[in-house]
mmJSON file of the N, C-alpha and C atoms, coordinates in Angstrom:
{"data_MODEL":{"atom_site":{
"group_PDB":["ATOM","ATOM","ATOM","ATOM","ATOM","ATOM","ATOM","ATOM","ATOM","ATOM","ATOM","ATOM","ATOM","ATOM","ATOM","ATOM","ATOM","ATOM","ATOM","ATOM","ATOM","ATOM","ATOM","ATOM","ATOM","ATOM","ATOM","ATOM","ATOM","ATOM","ATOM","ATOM","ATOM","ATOM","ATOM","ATOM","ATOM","ATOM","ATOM","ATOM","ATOM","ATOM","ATOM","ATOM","ATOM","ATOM","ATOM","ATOM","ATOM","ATOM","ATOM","ATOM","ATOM","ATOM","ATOM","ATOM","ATOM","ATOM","ATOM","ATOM","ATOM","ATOM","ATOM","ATOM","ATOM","ATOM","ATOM","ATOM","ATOM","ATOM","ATOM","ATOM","ATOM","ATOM","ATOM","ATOM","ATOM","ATOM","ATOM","ATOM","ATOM","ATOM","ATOM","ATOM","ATOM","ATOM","ATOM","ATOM","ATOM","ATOM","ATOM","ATOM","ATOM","ATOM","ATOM","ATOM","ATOM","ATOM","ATOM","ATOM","ATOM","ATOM","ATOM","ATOM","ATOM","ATOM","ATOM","ATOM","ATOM","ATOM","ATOM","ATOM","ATOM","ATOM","ATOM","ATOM","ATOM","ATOM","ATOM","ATOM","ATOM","ATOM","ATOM","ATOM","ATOM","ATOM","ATOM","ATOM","ATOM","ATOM","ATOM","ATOM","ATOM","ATOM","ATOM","ATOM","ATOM","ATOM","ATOM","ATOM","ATOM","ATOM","ATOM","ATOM","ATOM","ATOM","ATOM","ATOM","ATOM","ATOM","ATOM","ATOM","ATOM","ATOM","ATOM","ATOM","ATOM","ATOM","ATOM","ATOM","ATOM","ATOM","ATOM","ATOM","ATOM","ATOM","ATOM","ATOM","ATOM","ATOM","ATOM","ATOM","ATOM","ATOM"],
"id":[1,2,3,4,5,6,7,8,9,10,11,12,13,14,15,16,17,18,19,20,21,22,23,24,25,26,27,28,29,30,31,32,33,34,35,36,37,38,39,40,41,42,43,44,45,46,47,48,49,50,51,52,53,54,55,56,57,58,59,60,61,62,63,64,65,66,67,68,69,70,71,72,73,74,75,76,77,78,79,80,81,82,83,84,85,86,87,88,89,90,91,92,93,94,95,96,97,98,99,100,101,102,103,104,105,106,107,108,109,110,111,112,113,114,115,116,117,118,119,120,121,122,123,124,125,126,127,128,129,130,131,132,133,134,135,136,137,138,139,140,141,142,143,144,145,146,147,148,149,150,151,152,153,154,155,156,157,158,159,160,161,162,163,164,165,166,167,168,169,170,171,172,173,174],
"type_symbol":["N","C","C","N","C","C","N","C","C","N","C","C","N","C","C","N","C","C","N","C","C","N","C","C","N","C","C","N","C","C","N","C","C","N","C","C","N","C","C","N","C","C","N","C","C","N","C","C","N","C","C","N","C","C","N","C","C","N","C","C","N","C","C","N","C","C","N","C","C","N","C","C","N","C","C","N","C","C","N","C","C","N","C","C","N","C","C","N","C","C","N","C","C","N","C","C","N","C","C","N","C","C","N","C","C","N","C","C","N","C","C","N","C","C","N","C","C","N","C","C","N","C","C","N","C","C","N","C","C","N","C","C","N","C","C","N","C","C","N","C","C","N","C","C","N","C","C","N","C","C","N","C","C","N","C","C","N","C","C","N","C","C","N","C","C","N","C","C","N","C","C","N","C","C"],
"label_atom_id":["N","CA","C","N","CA","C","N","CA","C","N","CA","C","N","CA","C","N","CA","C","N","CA","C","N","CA","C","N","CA","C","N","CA","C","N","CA","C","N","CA","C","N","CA","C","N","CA","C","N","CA","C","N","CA","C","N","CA","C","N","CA","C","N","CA","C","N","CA","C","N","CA","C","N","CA","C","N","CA","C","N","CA","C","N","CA","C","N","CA","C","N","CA","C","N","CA","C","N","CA","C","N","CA","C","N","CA","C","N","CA","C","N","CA","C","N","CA","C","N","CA","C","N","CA","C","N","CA","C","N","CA","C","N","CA","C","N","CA","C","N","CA","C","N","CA","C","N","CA","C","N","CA","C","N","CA","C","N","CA","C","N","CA","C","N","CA","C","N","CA","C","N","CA","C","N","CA","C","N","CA","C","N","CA","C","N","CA","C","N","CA","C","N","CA","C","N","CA","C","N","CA","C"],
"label_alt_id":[null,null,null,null,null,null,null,null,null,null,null,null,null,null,null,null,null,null,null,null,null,null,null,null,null,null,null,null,null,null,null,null,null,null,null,null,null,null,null,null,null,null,null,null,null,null,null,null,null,null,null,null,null,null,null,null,null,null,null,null,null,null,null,null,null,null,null,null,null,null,null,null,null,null,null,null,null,null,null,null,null,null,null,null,null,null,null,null,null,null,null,null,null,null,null,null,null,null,null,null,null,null,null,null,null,null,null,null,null,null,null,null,null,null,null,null,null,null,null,null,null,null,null,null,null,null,null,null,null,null,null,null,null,null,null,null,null,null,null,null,null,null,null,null,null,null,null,null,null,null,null,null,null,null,null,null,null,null,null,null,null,null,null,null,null,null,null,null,null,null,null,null,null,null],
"label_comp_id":["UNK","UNK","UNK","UNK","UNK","UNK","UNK","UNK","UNK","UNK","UNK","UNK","UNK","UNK","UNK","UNK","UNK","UNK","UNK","UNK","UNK","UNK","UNK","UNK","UNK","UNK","UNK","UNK","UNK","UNK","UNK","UNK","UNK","UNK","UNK","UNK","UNK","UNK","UNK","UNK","UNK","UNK","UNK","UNK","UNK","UNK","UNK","UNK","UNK","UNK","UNK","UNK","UNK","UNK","UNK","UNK","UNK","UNK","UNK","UNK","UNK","UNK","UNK","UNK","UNK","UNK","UNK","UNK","UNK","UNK","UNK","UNK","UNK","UNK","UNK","UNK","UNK","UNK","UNK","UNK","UNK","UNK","UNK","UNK","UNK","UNK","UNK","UNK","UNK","UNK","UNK","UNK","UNK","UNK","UNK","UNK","UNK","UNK","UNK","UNK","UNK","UNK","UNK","UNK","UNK","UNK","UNK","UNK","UNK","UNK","UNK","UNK","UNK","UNK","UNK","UNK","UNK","UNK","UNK","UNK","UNK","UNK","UNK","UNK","UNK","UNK","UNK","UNK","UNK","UNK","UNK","UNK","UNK","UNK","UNK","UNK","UNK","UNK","UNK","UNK","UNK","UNK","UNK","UNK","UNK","UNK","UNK","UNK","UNK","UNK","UNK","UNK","UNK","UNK","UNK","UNK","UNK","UNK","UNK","UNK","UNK","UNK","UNK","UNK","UNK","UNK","UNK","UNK","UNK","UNK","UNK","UNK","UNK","UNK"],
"label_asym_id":["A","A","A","A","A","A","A","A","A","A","A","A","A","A","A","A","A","A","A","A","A","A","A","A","A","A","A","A","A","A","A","A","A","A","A","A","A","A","A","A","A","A","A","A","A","A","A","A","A","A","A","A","A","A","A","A","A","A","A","A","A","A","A","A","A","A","A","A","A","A","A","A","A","A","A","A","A","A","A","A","A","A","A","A","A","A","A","A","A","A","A","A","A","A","A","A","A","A","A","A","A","A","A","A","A","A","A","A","A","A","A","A","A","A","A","A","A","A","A","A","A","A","A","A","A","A","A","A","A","A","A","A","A","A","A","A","A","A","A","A","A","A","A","A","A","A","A","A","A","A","A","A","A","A","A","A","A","A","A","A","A","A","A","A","A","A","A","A","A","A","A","A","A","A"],
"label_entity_id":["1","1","1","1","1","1","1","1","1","1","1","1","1","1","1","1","1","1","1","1","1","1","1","1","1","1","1","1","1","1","1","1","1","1","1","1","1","1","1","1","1","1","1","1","1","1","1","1","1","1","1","1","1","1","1","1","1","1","1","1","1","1","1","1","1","1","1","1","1","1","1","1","1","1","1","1","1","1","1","1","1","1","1","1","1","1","1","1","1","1","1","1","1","1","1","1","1","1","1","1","1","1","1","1","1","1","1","1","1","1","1","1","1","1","1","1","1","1","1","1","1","1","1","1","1","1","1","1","1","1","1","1","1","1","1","1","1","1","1","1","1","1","1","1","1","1","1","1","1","1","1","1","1","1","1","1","1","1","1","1","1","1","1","1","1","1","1","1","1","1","1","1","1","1"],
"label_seq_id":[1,1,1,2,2,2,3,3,3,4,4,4,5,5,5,6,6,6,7,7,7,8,8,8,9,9,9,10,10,10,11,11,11,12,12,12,13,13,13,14,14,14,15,15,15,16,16,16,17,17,17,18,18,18,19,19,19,20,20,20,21,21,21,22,22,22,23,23,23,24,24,24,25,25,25,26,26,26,27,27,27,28,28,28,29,29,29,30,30,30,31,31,31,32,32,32,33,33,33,34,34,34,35,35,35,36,36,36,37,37,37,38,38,38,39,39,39,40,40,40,41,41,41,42,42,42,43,43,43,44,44,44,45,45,45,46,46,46,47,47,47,48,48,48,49,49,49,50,50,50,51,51,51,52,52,52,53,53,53,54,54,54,55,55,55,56,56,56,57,57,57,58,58,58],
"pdbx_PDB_ins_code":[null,null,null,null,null,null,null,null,null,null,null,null,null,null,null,null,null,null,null,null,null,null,null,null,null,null,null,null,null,null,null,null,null,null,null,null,null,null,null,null,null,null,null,null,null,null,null,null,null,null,null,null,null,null,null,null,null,null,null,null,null,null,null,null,null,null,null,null,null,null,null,null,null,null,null,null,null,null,null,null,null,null,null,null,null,null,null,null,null,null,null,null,null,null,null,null,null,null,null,null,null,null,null,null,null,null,null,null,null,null,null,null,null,null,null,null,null,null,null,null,null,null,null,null,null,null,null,null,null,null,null,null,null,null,null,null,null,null,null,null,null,null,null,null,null,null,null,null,null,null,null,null,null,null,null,null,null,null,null,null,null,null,null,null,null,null,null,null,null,null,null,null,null,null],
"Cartn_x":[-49.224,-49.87,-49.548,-49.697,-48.748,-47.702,-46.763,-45.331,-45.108,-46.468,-46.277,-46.9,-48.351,-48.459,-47.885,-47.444,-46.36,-45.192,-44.505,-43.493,-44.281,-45.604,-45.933,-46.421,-47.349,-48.374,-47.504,-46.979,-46.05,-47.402,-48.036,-49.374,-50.001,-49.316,-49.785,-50.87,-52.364,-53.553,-53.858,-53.252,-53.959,-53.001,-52.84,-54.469,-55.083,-54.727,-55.496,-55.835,-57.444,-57.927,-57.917,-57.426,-57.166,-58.145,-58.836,-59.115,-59.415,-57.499,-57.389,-56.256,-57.262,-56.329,-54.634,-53.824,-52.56,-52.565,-52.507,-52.426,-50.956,-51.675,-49.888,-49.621,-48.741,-48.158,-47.802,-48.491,-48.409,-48.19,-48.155,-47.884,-48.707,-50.315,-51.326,-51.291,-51.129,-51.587,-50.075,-49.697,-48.509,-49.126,-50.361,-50.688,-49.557,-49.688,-49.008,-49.635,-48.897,-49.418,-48.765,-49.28,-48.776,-48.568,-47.796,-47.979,-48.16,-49.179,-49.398,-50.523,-51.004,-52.566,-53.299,-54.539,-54.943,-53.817,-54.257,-53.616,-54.354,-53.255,-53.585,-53.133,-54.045,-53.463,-53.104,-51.977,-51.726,-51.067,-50.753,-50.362,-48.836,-48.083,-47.052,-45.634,-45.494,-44.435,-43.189,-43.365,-41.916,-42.005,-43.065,-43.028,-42.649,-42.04,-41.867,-40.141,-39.648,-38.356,-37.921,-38.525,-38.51,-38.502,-39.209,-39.854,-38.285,-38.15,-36.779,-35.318,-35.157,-34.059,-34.691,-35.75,-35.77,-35.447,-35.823,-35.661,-34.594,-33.499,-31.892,-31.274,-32.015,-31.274,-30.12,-30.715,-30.122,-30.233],
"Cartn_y":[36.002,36.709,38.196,38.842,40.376,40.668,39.737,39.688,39.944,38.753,38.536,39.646,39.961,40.956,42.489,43.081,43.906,43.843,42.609,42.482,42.586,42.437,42.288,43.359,44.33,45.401,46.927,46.638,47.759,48.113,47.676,47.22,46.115,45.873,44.521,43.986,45.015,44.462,44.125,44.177,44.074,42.968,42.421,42.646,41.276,40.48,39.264,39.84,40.084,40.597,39.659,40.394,39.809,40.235,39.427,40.233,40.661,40.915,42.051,43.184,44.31,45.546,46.191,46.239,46.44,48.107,49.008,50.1,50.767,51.696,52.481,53.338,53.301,54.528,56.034,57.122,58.433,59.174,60.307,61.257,61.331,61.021,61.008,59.658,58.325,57.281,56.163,55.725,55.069,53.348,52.687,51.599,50.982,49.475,48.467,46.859,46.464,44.736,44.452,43.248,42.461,41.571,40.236,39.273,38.029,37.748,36.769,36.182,35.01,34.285,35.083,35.857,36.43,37.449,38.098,39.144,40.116,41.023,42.307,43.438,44.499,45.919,46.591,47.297,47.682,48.895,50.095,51.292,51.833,52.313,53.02,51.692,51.378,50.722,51.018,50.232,50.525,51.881,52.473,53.941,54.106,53.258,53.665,53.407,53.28,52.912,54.194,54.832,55.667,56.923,57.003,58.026,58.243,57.017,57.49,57.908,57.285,57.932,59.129,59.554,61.073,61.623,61.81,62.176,62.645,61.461,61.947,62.919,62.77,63.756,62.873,61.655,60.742,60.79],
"Cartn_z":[-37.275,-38.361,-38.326,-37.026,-37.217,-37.917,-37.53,-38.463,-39.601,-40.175,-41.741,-41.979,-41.53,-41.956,-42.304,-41.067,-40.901,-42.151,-42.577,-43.284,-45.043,-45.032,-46.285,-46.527,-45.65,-45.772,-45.245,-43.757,-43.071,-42.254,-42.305,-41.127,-40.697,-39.02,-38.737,-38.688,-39.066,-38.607,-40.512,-41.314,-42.459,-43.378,-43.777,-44.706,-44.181,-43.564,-42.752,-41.694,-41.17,-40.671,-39.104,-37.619,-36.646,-35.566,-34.42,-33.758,-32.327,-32.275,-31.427,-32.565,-32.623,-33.395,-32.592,-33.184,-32.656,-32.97,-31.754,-31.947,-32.165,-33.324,-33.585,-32.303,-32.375,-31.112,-31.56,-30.757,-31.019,-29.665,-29.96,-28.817,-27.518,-28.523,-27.475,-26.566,-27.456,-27.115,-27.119,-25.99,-25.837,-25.668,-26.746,-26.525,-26.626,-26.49,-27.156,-27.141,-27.801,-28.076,-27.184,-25.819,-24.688,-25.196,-26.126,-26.359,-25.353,-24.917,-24.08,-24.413,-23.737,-24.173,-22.741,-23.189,-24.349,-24.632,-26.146,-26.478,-25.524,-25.334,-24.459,-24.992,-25.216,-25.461,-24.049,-24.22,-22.564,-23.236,-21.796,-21.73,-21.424,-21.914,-20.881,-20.609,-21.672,-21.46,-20.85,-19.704,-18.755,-18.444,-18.137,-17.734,-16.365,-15.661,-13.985,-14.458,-15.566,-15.8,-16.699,-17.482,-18.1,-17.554,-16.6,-15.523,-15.164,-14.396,-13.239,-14.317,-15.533,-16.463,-16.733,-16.78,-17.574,-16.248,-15.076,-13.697,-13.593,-13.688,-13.602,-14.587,-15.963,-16.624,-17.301,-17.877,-18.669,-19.934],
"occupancy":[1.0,1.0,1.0,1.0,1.0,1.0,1.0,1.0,1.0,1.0,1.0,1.0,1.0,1.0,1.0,1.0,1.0,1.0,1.0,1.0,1.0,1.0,1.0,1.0,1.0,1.0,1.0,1.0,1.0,1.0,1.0,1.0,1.0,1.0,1.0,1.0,1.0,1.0,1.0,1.0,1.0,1.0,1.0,1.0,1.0,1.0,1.0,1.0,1.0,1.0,1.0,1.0,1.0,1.0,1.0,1.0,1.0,1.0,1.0,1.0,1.0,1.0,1.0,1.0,1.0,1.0,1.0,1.0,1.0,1.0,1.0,1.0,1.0,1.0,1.0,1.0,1.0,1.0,1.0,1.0,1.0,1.0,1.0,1.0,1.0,1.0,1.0,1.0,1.0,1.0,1.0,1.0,1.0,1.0,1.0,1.0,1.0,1.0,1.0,1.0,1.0,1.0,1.0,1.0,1.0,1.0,1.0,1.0,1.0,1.0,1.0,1.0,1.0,1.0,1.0,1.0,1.0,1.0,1.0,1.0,1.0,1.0,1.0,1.0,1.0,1.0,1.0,1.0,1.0,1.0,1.0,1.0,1.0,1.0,1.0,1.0,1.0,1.0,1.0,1.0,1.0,1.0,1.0,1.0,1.0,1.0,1.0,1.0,1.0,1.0,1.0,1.0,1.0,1.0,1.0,1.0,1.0,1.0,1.0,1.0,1.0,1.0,1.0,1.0,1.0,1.0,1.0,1.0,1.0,1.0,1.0,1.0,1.0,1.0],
"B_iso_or_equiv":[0.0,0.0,0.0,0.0,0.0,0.0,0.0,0.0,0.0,0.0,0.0,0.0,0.0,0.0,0.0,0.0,0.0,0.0,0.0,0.0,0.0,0.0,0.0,0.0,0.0,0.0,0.0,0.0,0.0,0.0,0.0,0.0,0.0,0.0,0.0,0.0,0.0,0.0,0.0,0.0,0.0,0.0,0.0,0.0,0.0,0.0,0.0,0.0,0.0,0.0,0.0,0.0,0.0,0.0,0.0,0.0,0.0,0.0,0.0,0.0,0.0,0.0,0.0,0.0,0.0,0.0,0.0,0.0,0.0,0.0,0.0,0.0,0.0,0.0,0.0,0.0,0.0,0.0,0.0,0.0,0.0,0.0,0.0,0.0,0.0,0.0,0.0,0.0,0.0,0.0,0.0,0.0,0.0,0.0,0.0,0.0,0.0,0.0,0.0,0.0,0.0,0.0,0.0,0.0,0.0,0.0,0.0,0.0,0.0,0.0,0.0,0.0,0.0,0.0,0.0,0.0,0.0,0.0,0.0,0.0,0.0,0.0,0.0,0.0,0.0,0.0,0.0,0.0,0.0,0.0,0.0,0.0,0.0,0.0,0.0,0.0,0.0,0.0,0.0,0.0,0.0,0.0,0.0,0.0,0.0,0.0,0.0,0.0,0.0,0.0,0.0,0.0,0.0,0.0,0.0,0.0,0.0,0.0,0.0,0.0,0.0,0.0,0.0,0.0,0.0,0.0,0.0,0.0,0.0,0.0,0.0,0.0,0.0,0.0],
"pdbx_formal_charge":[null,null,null,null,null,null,null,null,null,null,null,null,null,null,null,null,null,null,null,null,null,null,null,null,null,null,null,null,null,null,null,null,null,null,null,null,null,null,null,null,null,null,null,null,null,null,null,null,null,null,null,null,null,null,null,null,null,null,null,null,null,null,null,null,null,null,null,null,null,null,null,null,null,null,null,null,null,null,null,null,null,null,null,null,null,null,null,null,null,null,null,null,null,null,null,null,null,null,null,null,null,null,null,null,null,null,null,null,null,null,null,null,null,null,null,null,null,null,null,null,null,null,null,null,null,null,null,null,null,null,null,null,null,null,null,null,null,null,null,null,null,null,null,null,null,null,null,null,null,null,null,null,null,null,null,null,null,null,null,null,null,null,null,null,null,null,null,null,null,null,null,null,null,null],
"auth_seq_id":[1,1,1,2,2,2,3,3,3,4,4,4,5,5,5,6,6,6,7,7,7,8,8,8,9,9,9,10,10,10,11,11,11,12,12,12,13,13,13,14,14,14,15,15,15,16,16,16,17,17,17,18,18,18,19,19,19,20,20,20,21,21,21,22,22,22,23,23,23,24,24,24,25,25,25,26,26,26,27,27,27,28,28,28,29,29,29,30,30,30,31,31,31,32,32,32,33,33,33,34,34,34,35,35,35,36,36,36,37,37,37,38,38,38,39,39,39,40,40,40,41,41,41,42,42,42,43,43,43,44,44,44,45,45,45,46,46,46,47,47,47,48,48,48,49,49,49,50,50,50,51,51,51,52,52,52,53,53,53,54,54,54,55,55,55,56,56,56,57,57,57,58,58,58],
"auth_comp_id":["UNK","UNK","UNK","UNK","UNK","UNK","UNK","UNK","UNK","UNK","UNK","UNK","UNK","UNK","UNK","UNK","UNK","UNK","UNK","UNK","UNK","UNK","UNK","UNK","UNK","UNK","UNK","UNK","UNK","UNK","UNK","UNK","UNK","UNK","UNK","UNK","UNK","UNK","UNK","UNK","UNK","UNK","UNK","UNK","UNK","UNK","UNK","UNK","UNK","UNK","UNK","UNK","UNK","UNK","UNK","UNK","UNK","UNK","UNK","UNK","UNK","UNK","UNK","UNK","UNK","UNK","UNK","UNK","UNK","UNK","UNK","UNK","UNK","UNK","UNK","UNK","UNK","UNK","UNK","UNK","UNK","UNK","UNK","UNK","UNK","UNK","UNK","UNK","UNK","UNK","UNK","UNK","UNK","UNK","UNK","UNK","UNK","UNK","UNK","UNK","UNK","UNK","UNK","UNK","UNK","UNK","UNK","UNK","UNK","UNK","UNK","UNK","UNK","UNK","UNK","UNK","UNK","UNK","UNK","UNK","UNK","UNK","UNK","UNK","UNK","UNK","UNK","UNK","UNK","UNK","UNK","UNK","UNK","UNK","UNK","UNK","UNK","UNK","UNK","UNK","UNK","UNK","UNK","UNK","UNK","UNK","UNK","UNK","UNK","UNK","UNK","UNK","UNK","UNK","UNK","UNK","UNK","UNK","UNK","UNK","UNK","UNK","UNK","UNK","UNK","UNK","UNK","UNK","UNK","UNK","UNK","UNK","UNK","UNK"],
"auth_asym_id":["A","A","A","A","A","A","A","A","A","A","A","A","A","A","A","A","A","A","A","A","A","A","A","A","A","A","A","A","A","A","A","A","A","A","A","A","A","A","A","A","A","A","A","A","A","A","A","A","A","A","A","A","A","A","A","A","A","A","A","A","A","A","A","A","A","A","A","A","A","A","A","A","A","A","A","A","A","A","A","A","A","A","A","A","A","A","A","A","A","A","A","A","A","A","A","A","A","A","A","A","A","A","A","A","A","A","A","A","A","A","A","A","A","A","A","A","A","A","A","A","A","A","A","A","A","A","A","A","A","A","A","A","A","A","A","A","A","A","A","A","A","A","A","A","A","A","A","A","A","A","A","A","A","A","A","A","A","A","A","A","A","A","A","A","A","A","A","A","A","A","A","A","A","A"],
"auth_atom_id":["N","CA","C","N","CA","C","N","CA","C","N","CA","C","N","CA","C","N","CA","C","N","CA","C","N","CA","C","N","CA","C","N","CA","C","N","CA","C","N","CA","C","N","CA","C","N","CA","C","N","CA","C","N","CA","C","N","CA","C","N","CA","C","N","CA","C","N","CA","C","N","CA","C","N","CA","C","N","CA","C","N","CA","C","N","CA","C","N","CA","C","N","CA","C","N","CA","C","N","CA","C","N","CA","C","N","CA","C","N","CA","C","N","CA","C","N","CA","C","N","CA","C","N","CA","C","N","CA","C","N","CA","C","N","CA","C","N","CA","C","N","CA","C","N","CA","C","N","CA","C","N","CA","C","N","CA","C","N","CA","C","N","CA","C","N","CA","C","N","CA","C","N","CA","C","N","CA","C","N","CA","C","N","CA","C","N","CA","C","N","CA","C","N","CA","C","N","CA","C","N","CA","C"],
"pdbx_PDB_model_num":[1,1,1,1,1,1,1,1,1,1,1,1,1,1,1,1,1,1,1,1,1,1,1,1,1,1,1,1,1,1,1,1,1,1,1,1,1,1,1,1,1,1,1,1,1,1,1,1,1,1,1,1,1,1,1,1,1,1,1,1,1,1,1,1,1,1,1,1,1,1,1,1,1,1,1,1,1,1,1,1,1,1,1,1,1,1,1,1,1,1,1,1,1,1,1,1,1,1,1,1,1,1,1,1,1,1,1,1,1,1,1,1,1,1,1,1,1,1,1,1,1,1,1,1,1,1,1,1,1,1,1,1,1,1,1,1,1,1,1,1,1,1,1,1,1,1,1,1,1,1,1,1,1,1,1,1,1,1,1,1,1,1,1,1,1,1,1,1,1,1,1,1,1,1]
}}}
Protein backbone atom coordinates (compact mmCIF):
# COMPACT_ATOMS: atom_id res chain seq x y z
CA UNK A 1 0.00 0.00 0.00
CA UNK A 2 3.03 2.59 0.35
CA UNK A 3 3.87 2.04 -3.21
CA UNK A 4 0.57 2.60 -4.54
CA UNK A 5 0.20 5.15 -2.53
CA UNK A 6 3.43 7.00 -3.13
CA UNK A 7 2.85 6.38 -7.03
CA UNK A 8 -0.72 7.87 -6.85
CA UNK A 9 -0.44 10.76 -4.10
CA UNK A 10 3.79 11.33 -4.02
CA UNK A 11 2.95 10.47 -0.32
CA UNK A 12 3.18 7.08 0.96
CA UNK A 13 1.05 7.51 4.04
CA UNK A 14 -2.00 8.91 2.07
CA UNK A 15 -4.46 8.71 0.95
CA UNK A 16 -5.19 5.00 2.36
CA UNK A 17 -4.60 5.61 5.72
CA UNK A 18 -1.74 3.03 7.32
CA UNK A 19 -0.71 2.41 10.62
CA UNK A 20 2.69 2.75 10.88
CA UNK A 21 3.47 6.57 9.45
CA UNK A 22 6.57 6.50 7.00
CA UNK A 23 8.72 9.42 7.89
CA UNK A 24 10.11 11.89 5.29
CA UNK A 25 13.71 12.37 5.67
CA UNK A 26 15.32 15.83 6.54
CA UNK A 27 18.36 17.29 7.85
CA UNK A 28 17.17 16.97 11.34
CA UNK A 29 15.64 13.54 11.16
CA UNK A 30 17.36 10.58 9.09
CA UNK A 31 14.11 8.11 9.88
CA UNK A 32 13.30 5.38 7.67
CA UNK A 33 10.81 2.53 6.87
CA UNK A 34 12.52 -1.07 7.96
CA UNK A 35 10.46 -3.27 5.85
CA UNK A 36 10.11 -6.30 7.90
CA UNK A 37 7.11 -8.01 9.99
CA UNK A 38 6.54 -5.69 12.13
CA UNK A 39 7.03 -2.54 10.26
CA UNK A 40 9.81 -0.62 11.91
CA UNK A 41 10.76 3.00 11.81
CA UNK A 42 14.52 3.05 12.38
CA UNK A 43 17.46 5.69 12.35
CA UNK A 44 20.72 6.38 10.47
CA UNK A 45 20.85 4.22 7.67
CA UNK A 46 24.10 2.50 7.19
CA UNK A 47 25.63 5.24 9.22
CA UNK A 48 28.76 3.18 10.42
CA UNK A 49 29.24 2.81 6.44
CA UNK A 50 28.76 6.29 5.67
CA UNK A 51 30.77 7.44 8.61
CA UNK A 52 33.90 5.52 7.39
CA UNK A 53 33.47 6.94 3.42
CA UNK A 54 33.07 10.46 4.64
CA UNK A 55 36.27 9.72 6.97
CA UNK A 56 38.44 8.94 3.98
CA UNK A 57 37.51 11.78 2.02
CA UNK A 58 35.47 9.85 -0.56
Amino acid sequence: TYWTNYAKSKDPNQPVQIPLVWPKVTNQSEQYLYFQDPLQIKENYLKDDCDFWDEIGY
